[in-house]
ZAKELO-33153 format. One record per atom (N, C-alpha, C): residue number from 1; atom name; y negated, z negated, x negated; residue in three letters. Coordinates in Angstrom, 1 decimal, decimal comma. Atoms other than C-alpha are relative to their C-alpha. Layout:
// residues N
[pt NUM 'CA' [Y Z X] 'ALA']
...
***
This chain:
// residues 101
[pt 1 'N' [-0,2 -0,6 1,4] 'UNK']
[pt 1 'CA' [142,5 -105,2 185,3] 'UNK']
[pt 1 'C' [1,4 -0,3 -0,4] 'UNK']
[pt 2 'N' [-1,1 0,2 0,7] 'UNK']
[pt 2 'CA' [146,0 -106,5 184,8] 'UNK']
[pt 2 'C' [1,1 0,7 0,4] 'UNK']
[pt 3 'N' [-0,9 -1,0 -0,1] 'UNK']
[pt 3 'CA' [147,6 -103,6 186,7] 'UNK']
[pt 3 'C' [0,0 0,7 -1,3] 'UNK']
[pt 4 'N' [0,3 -1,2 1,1] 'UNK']
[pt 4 'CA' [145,9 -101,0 184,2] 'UNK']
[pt 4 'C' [0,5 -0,7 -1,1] 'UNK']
[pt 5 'N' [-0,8 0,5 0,9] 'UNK']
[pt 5 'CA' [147,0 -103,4 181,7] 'UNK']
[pt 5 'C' [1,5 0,3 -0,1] 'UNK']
[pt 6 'N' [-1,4 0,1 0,0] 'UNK']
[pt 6 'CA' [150,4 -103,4 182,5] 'UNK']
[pt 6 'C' [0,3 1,5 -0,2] 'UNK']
[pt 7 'N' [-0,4 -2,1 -0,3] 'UNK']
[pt 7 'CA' [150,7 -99,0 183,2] 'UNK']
[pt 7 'C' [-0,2 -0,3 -1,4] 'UNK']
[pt 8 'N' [0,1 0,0 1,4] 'UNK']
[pt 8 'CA' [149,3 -99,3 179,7] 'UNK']
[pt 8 'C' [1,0 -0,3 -0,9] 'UNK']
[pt 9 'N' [-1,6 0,9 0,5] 'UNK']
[pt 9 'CA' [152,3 -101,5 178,1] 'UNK']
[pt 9 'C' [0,5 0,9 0,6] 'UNK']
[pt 10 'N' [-1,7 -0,6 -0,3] 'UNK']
[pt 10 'CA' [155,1 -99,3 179,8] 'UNK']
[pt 10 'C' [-0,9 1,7 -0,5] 'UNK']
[pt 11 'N' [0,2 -1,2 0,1] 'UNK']
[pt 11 'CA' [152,9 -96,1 178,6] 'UNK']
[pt 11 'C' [-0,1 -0,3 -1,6] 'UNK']
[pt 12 'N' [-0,3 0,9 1,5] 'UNK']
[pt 12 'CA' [152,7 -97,6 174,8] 'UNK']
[pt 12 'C' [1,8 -0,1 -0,7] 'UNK']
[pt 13 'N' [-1,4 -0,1 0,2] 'UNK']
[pt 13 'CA' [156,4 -98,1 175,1] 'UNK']
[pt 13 'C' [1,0 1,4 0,4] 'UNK']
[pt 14 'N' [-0,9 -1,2 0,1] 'UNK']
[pt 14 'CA' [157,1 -94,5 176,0] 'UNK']
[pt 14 'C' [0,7 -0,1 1,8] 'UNK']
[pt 15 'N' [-0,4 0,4 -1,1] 'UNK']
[pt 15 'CA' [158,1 -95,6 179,7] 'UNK']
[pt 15 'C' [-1,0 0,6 1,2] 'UNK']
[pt 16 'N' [0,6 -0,9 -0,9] 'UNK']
[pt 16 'CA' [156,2 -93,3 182,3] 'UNK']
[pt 16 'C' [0,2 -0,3 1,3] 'UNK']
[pt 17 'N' [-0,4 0,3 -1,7] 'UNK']
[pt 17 'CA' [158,5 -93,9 185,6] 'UNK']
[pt 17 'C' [-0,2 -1,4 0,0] 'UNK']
[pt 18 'N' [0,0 1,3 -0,1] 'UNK']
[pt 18 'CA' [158,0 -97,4 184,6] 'UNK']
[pt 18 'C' [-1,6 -0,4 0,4] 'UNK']
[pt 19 'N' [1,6 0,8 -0,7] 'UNK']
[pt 19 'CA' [154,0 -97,6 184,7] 'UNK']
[pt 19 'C' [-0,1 1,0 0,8] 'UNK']
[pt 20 'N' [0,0 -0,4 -1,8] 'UNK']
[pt 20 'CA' [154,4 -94,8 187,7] 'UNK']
[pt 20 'C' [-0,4 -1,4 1,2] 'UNK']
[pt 21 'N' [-0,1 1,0 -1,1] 'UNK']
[pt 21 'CA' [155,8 -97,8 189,7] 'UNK']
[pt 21 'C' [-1,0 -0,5 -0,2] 'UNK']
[pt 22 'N' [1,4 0,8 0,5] 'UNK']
[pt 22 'CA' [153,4 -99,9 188,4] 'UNK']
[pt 22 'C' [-1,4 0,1 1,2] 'UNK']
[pt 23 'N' [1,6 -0,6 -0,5] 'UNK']
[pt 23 'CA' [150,3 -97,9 189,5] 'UNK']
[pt 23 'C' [0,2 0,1 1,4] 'UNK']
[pt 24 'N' [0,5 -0,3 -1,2] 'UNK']
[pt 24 'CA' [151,6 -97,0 192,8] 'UNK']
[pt 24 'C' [0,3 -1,0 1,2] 'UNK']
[pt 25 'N' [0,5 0,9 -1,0] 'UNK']
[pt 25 'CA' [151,7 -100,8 194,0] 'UNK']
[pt 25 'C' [-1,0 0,0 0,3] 'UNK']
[pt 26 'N' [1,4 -0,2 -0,2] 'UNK']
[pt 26 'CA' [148,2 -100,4 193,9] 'UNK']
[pt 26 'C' [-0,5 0,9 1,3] 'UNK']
[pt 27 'N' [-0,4 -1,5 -1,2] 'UNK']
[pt 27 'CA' [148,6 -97,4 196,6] 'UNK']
[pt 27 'C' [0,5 -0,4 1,3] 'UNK']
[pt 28 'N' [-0,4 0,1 -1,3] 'UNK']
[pt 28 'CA' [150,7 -99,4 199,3] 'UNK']
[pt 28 'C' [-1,0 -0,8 0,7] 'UNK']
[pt 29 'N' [0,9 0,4 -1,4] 'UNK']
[pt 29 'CA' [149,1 -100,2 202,5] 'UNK']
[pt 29 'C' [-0,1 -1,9 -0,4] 'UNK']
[pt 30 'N' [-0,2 1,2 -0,1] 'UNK']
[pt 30 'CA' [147,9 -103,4 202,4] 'UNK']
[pt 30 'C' [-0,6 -1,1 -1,4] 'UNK']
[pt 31 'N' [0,7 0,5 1,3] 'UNK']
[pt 31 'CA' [146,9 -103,8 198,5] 'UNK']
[pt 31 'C' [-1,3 -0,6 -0,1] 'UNK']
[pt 32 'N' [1,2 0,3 -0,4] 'UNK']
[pt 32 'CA' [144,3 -106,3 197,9] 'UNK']
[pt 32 'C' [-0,7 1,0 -1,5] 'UNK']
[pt 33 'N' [-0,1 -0,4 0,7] 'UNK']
[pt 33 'CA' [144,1 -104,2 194,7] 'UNK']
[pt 33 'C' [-0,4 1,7 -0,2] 'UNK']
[pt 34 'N' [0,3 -1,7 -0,6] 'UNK']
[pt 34 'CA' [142,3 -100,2 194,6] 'UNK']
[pt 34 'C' [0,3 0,7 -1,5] 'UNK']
[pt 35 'N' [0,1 -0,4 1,6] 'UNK']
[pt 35 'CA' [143,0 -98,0 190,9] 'UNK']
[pt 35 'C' [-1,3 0,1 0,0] 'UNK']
[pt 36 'N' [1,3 -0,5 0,7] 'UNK']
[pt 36 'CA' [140,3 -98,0 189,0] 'UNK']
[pt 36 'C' [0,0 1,1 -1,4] 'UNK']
[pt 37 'N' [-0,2 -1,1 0,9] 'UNK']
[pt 37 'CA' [139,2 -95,2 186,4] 'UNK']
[pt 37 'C' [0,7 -0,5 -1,3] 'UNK']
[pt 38 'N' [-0,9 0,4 1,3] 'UNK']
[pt 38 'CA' [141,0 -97,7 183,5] 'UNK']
[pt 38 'C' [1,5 0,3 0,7] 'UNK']
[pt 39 'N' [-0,9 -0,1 -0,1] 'UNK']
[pt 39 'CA' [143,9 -97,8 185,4] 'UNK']
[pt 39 'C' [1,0 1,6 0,4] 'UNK']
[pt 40 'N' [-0,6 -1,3 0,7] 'UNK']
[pt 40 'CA' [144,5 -93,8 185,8] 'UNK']
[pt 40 'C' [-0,3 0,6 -1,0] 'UNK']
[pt 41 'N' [0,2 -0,2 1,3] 'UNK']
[pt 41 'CA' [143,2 -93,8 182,4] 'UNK']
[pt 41 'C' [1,2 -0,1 -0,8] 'UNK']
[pt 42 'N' [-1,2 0,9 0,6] 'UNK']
[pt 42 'CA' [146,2 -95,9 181,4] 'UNK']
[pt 42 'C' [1,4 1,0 0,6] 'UNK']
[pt 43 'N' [-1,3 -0,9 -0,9] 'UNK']
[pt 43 'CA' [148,8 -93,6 183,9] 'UNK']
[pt 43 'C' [-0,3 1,5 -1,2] 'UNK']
[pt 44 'N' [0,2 -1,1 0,7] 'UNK']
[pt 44 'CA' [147,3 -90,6 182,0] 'UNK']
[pt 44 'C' [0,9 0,0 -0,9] 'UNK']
[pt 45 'N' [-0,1 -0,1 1,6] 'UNK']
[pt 45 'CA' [147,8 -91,4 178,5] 'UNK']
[pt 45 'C' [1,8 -0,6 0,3] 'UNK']
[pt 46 'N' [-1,6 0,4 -0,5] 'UNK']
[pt 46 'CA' [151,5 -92,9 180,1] 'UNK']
[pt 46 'C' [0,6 1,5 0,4] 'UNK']
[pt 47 'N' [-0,3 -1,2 0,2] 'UNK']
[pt 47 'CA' [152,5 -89,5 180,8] 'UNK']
[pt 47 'C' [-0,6 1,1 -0,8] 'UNK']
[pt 48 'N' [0,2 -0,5 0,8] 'UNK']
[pt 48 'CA' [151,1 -87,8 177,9] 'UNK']
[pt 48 'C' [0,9 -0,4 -1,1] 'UNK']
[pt 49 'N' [-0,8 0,7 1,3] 'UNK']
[pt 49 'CA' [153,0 -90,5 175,7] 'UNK']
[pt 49 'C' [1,7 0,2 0,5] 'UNK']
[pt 50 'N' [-1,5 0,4 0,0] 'UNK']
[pt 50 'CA' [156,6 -90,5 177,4] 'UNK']
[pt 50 'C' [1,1 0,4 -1,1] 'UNK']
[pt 51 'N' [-1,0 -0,2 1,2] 'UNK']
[pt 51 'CA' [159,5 -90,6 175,3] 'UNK']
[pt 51 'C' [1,0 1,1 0,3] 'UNK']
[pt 52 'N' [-1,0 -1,8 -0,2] 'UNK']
[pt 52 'CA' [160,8 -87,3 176,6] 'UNK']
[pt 52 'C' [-0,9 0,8 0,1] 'UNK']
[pt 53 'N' [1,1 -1,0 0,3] 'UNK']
[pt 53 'CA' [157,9 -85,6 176,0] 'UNK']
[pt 53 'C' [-1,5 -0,2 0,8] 'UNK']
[pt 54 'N' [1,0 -0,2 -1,3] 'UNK']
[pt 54 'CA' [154,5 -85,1 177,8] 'UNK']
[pt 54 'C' [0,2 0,2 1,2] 'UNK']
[pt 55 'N' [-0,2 -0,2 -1,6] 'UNK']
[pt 55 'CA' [154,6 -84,9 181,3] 'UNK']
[pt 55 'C' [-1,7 0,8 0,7] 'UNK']
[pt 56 'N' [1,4 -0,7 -0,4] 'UNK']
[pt 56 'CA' [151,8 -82,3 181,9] 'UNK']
[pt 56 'C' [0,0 0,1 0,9] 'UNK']
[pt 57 'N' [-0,1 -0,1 -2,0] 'UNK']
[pt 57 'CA' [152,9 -81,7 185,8] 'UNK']
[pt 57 'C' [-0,7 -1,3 0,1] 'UNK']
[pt 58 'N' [0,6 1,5 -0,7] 'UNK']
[pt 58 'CA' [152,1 -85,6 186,1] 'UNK']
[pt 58 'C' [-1,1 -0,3 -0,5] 'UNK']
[pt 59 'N' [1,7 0,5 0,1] 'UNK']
[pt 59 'CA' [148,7 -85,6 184,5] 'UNK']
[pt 59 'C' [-0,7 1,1 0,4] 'UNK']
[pt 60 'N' [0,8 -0,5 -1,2] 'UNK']
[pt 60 'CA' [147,9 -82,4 186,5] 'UNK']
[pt 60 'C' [-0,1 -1,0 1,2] 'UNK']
[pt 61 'N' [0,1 0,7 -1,4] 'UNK']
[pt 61 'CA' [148,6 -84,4 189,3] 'UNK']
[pt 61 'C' [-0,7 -1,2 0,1] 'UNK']
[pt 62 'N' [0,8 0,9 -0,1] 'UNK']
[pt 62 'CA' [147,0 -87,4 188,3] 'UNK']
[pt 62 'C' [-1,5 0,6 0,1] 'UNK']
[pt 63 'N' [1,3 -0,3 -0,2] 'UNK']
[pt 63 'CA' [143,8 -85,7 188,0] 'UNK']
[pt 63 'C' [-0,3 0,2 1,3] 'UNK']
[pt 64 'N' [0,2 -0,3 -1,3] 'UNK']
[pt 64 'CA' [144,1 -84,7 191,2] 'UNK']
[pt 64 'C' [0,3 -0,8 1,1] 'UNK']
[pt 65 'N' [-0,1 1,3 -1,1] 'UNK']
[pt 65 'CA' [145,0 -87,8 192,9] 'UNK']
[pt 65 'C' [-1,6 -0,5 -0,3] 'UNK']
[pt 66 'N' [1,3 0,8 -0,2] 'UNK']
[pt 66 'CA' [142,0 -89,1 191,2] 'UNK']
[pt 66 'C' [-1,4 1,2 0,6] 'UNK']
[pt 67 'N' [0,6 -0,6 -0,9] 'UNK']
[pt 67 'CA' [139,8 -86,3 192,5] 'UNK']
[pt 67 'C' [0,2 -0,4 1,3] 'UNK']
[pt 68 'N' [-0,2 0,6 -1,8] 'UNK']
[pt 68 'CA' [141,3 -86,8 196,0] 'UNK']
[pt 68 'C' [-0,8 -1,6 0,7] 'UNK']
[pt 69 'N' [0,9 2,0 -0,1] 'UNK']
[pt 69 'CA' [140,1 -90,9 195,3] 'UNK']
[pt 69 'C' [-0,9 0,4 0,0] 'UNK']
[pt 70 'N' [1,0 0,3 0,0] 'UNK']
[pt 70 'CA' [137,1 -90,2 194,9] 'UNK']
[pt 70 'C' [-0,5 -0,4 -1,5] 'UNK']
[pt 71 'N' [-0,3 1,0 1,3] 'UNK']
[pt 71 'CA' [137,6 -91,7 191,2] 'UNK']
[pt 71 'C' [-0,7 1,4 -0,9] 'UNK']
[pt 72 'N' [0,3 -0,5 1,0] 'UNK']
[pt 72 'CA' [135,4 -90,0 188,7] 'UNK']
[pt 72 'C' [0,8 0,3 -1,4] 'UNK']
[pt 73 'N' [-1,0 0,1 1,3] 'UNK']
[pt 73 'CA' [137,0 -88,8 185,2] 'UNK']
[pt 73 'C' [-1,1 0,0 -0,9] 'UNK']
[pt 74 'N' [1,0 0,3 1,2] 'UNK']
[pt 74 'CA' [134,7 -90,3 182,2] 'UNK']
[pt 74 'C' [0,6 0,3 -1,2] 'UNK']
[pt 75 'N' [-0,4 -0,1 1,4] 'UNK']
[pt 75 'CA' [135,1 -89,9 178,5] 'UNK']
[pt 75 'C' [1,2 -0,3 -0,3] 'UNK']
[pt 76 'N' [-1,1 0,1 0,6] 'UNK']
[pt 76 'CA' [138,0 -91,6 178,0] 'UNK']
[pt 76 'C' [0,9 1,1 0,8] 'UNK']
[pt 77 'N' [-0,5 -1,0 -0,6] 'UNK']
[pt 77 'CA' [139,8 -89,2 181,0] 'UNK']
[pt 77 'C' [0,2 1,1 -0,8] 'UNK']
[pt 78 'N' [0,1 -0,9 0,5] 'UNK']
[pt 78 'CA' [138,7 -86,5 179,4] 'UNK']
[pt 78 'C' [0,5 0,3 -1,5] 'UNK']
[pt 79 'N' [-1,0 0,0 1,4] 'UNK']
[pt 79 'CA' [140,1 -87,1 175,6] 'UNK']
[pt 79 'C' [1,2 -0,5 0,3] 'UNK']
[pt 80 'N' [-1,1 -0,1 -0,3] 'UNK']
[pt 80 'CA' [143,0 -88,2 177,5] 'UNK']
[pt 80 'C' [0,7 0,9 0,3] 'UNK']
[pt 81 'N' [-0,5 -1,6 -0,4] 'UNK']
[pt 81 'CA' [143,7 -84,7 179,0] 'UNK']
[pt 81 'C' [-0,2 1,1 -1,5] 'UNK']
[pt 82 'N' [0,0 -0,7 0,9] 'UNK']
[pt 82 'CA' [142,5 -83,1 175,8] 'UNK']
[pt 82 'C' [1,2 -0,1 -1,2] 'UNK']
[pt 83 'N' [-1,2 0,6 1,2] 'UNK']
[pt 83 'CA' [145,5 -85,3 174,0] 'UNK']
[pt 83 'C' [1,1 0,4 -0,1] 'UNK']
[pt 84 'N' [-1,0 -0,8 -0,9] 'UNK']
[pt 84 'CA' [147,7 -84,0 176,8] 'UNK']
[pt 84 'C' [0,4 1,3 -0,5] 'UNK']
[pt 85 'N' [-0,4 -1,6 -0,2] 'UNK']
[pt 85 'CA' [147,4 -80,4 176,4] 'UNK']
[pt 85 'C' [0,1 -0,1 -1,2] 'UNK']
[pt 86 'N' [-0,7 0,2 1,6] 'UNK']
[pt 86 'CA' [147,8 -81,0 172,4] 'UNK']
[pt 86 'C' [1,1 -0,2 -0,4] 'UNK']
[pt 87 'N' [-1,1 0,8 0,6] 'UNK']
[pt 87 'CA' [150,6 -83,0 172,5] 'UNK']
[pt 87 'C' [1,3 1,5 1,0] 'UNK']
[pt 88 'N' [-0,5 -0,6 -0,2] 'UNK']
[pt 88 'CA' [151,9 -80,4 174,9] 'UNK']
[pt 88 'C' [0,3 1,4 -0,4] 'UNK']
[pt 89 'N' [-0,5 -1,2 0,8] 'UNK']
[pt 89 'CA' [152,2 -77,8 172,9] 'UNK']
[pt 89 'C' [-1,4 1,2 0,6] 'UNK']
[pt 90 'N' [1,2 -0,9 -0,5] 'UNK']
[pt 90 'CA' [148,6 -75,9 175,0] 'UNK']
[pt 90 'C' [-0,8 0,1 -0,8] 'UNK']
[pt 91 'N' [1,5 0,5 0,4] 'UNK']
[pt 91 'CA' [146,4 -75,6 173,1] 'UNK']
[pt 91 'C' [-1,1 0,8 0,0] 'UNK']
[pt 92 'N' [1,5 -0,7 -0,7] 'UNK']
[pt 92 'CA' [144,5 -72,8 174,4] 'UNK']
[pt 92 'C' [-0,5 -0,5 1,3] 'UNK']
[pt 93 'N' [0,4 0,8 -1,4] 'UNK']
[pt 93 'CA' [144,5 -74,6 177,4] 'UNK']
[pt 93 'C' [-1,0 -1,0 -0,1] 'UNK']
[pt 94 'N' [1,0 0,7 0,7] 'UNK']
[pt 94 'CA' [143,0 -77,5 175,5] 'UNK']
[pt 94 'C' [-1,5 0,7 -0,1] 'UNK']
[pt 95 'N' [1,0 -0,5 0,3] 'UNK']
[pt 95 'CA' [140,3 -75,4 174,5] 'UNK']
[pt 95 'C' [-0,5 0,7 1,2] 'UNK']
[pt 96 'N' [0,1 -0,7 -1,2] 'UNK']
[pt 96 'CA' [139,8 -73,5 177,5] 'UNK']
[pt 96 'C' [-0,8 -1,7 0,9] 'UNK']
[pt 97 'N' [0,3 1,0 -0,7] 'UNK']
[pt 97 'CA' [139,5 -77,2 179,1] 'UNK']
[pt 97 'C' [-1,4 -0,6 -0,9] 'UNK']
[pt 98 'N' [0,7 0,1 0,4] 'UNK']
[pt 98 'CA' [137,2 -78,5 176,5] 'UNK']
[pt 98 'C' [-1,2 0,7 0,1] 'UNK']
[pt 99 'N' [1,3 -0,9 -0,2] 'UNK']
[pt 99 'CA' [134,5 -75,4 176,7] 'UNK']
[pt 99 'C' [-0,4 -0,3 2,1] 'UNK']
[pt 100 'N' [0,5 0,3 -1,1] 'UNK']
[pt 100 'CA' [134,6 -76,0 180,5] 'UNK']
[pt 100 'C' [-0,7 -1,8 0,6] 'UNK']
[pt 101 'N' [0,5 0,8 -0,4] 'UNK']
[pt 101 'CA' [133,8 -79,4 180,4] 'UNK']
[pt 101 'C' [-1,1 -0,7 -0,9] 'UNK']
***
């Protein structure tokens, strides 16, 4: 828990490439350490929050790493992406995403 902790802190602080790195020690060969659904919970809402805007390319893509994991997307996921496409200016997309899920 004290990776997702940490992505969280540098996604709080507006710092995105910062809890990137973060997350993808968790990723190198060798980690006794696997992400769990808090910790691309915590990468999400870290690229929805950056301090240069949303980073919608990077929470497409997080979804889709976590799909590839195997990593379910629960409630919080889900109002994370919904926050996303808000903050990104979509907001048919938002809704569009909402009615499908």
């Amino acid at each position: 828990m004290a990776y997702a902790t940490l992505v969280s802190a540098c996604g709080k602080a507006g710092r995105f490439a910062a809890a990137r790195a973060v997350f993808d020690r968790m990723l190198l060969p060798g980690s006794p350490v696997q992400p769990t659904p808090a910790a691309y919970n915590a990468l999400l809402e870290a690229a929805a929050r950056d301090a240069g805007g949303c980073k919608l390319e990077e929470v497409e893509r997080i979804v889709a790493e976590m799909g590839a994991g195997g990593v379910a997307m629960d409630t919080t996921t889900l109002n994370t992406l919904l926050n996303a496409f808000v903050r990104a200016g979509h907001f048919p997309r938002a809704l569009a995403f909402f009615k499908e899920g």
